[in-house]
N, C-alpha and C positions, 0 to 999 in steps of 0.2 A: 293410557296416559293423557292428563288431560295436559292440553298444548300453550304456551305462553303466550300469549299477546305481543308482537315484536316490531321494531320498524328497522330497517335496514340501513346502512348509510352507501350510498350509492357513489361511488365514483365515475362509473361506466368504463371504467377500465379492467384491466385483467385480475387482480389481487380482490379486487371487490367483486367481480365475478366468481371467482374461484372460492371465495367465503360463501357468497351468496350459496352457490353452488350444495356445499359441506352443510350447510344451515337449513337447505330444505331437505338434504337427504335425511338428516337429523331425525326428521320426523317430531321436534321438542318445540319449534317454534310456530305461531299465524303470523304471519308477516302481514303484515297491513298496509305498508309502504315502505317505497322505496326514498331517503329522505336525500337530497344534493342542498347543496350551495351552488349560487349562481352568482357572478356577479351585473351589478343592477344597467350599467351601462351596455355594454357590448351582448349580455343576454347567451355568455358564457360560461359553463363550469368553472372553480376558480381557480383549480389546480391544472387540469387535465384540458382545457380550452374547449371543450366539448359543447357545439352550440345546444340551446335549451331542444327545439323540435329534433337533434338525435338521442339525447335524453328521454325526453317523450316517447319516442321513435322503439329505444329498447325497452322502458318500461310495459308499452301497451305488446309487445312481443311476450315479453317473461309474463306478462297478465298479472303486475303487481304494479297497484296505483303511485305515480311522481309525484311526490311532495320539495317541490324545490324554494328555496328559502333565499332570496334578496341578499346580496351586501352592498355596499357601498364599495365602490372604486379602491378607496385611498384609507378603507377603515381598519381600526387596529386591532388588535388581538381583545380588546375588551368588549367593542363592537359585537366580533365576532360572538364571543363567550354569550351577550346580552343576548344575541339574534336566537342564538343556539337553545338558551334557556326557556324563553317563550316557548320557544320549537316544544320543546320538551315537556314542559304543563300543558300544553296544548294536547299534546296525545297522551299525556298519563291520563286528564280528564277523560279521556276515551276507553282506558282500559290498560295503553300500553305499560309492560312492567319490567323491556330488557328493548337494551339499542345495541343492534349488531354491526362492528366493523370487522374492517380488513387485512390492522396491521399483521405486522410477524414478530419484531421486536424492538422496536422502539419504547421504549419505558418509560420514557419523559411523555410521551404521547398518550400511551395507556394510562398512566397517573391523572393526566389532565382528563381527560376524559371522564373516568371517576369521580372526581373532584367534585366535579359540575354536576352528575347524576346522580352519585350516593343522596343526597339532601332530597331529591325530588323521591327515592325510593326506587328509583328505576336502577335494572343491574345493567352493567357491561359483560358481551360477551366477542369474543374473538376466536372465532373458528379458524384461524390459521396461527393461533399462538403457540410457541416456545418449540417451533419446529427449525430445524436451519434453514436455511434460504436455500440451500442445494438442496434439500428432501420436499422443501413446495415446491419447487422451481420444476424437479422430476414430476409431481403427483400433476401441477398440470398441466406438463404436456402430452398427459395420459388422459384428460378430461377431455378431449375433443373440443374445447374456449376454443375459439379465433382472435386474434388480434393484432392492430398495427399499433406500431410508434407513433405519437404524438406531438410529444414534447421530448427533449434530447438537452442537457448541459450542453452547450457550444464546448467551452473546455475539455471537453471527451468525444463529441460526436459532432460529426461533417452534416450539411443537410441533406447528402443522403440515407440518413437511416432514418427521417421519416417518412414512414407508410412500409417499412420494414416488417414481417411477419415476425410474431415470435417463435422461434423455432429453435431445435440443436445449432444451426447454420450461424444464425444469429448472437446465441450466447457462446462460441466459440467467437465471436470475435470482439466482445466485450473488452476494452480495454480494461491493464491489468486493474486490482483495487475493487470494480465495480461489483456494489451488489448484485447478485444475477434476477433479482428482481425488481433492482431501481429504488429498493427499500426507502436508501438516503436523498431520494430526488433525482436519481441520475437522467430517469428517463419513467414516460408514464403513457399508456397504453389507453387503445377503445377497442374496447371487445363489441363483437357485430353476428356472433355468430356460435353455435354449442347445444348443449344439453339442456340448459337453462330456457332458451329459445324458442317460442314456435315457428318463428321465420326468421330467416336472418334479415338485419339490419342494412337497408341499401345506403350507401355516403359518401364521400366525393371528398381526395382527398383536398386538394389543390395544391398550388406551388409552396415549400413551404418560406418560412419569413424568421428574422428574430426577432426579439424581445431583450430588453437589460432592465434589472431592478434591482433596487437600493435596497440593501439591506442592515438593519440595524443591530450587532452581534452585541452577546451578553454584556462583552466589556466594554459597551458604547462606541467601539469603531462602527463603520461603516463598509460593507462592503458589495459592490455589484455583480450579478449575475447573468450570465447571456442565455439565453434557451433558443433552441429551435422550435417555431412550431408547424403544424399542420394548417393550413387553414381549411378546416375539416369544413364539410357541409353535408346538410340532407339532401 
C-alpha cells in the first residue's frame, strides 16, 4: 500500500501524542513533519506554553522534523487562518496530501479545519475521532504516553495540579463536568516520554504562575479566563 504524504499538527501534549501514536501504527501515512504554532514573542506553543527548544527537544526524539509557524501575540483568528494557509501551500508543493490532528469531538473545529484545506486538495484526518472521551481516555493509559499538566482553568484547578501525571489518580479527581481529556480547555498536557519516543524528553517544571485573557464570545460579550501555568523549561 502505497503510504500518503502527511504533516502532523503537533501539540506536544498528550491527545496529539496519542494521535500521532495511532497514525503511525496505521502504517497509511509519511509524515514528514511535525507542524506547531508558536507564539512570535515569548517563543512559546500558543495553546499548551510549551517553550520552542522542548518542542524541538520531542520532535528530534520521535525522529520527525519541527515545523513551527510564528504568530503574532495579539493576532486574530484570521491571522491565524492566513499563517496556517501559507503553511499549507507550502507543503502541498512538496507532495503533502493529508494534515493530521488530534481532536476527539469538537465539530466546529473539524469543520474549520476542512474549510481551509478542502480548496488546497489536502484531506483531514483525525485518528482519535468519534470515539468518547472515556474509551481514548482508557486506550491511552494503556499506551505507555507520559505526561504532566501544564496549563489548568484556575476556575477548576488549584496550582497544584501542575506537573500532575496523568493517571487513574488524577482523573478520579477531575472536578465534576470535566472532560477526562480536557477536550474543552480544561487542562492541556506535555507528553515527555512513550512508544513514540526514542528517549525521553528531560524538562524542568518550575513554580507554576497565572495568566487571564479576554475573550471575545459569539454574542460580542466579553469574557476572561484565568489558567494556571507551568513555567516549563528544557
Amino acid at each position: 500500500m502505497e503510504r500518503v504524504k502527511a504533516v502532523f499538527n503537533w501539540s506536544g501534549g498528550k491527545d496529539s501524542a496519542h494521535a500521532l501514536l495511532r497514525a503511525l501504527k496505521s502504517g497509511r501515512y509519511e509524515i514528514v513533519a511535525l507542524l506547531t504554532t508558536v507564539n512570535r514573542d515569548t517563543r512559546r506553543s500558543t495553546m499548551h506554553g510549551i517553550p520552542l527548544p522542548l518542542l524541538q527537544a520531542q520532535a528530534a526524539s520521535i525522529g520527525i522534523p519541527l515545523h513551527a509557524v510564528d504568530l503574532a501575540p495579539a493576532g486574530t483568528m484570521e491571522d491565524y487562518g492566513a499563517a496556517m494557509a501559507r503553511t499549507a501551500e507550502r507543503f502541498k508543493r512538496q507532495g503533502v496530501r493529508c494534515f493530521i490532528f488530534g481532536d476527539i469531538f469538537l465539530h466546529d473545529v473539524r469543520t474549520y479545519r476542512e474549510r481551509q484545506l478542502a480548496p488546497l486538495g489536502i484531506e483531514v484526518a483525525e485518528p482519535l475521532w468519534g470515539r468518547s472521551s472515556e474509551a481514548v481516555m482508557r486506550e491511552f493509559l494503556g499506551t505507555g504516553l507520559k505526561t504532566v499538566v501544564v496549563t489548568a482553568q484556575a476556575d477548576l484547578f488549584g496550582p497544584e495540579t501542575i506537573g500532575r501525571r496523568i493517571d487513574r489518580a488524577f482523573l478520579d479527581s477531575l472536578p465534576a463536568g470535566t472532560d477526562p481529556n480536557g477536550e474543552n480547555g480544561e487542562y492541556h498536557t506535555f507528553c515527555f516520554d512513550g512508544p513514540i519516543f526514542r528517549r525521553p524528553v528531560p524538562f524542568r517544571l518550575g513554580d507554576p504562575f497565572s495568566r487571564s485573557y479576554d475573550v471575545r464570545l459569539d454574542d460580542g460579550s466579553t469574557r476572561t479566563y484565568t489558567y494556571w501555568f507551568a513555567r516549563l523549561e528544557a
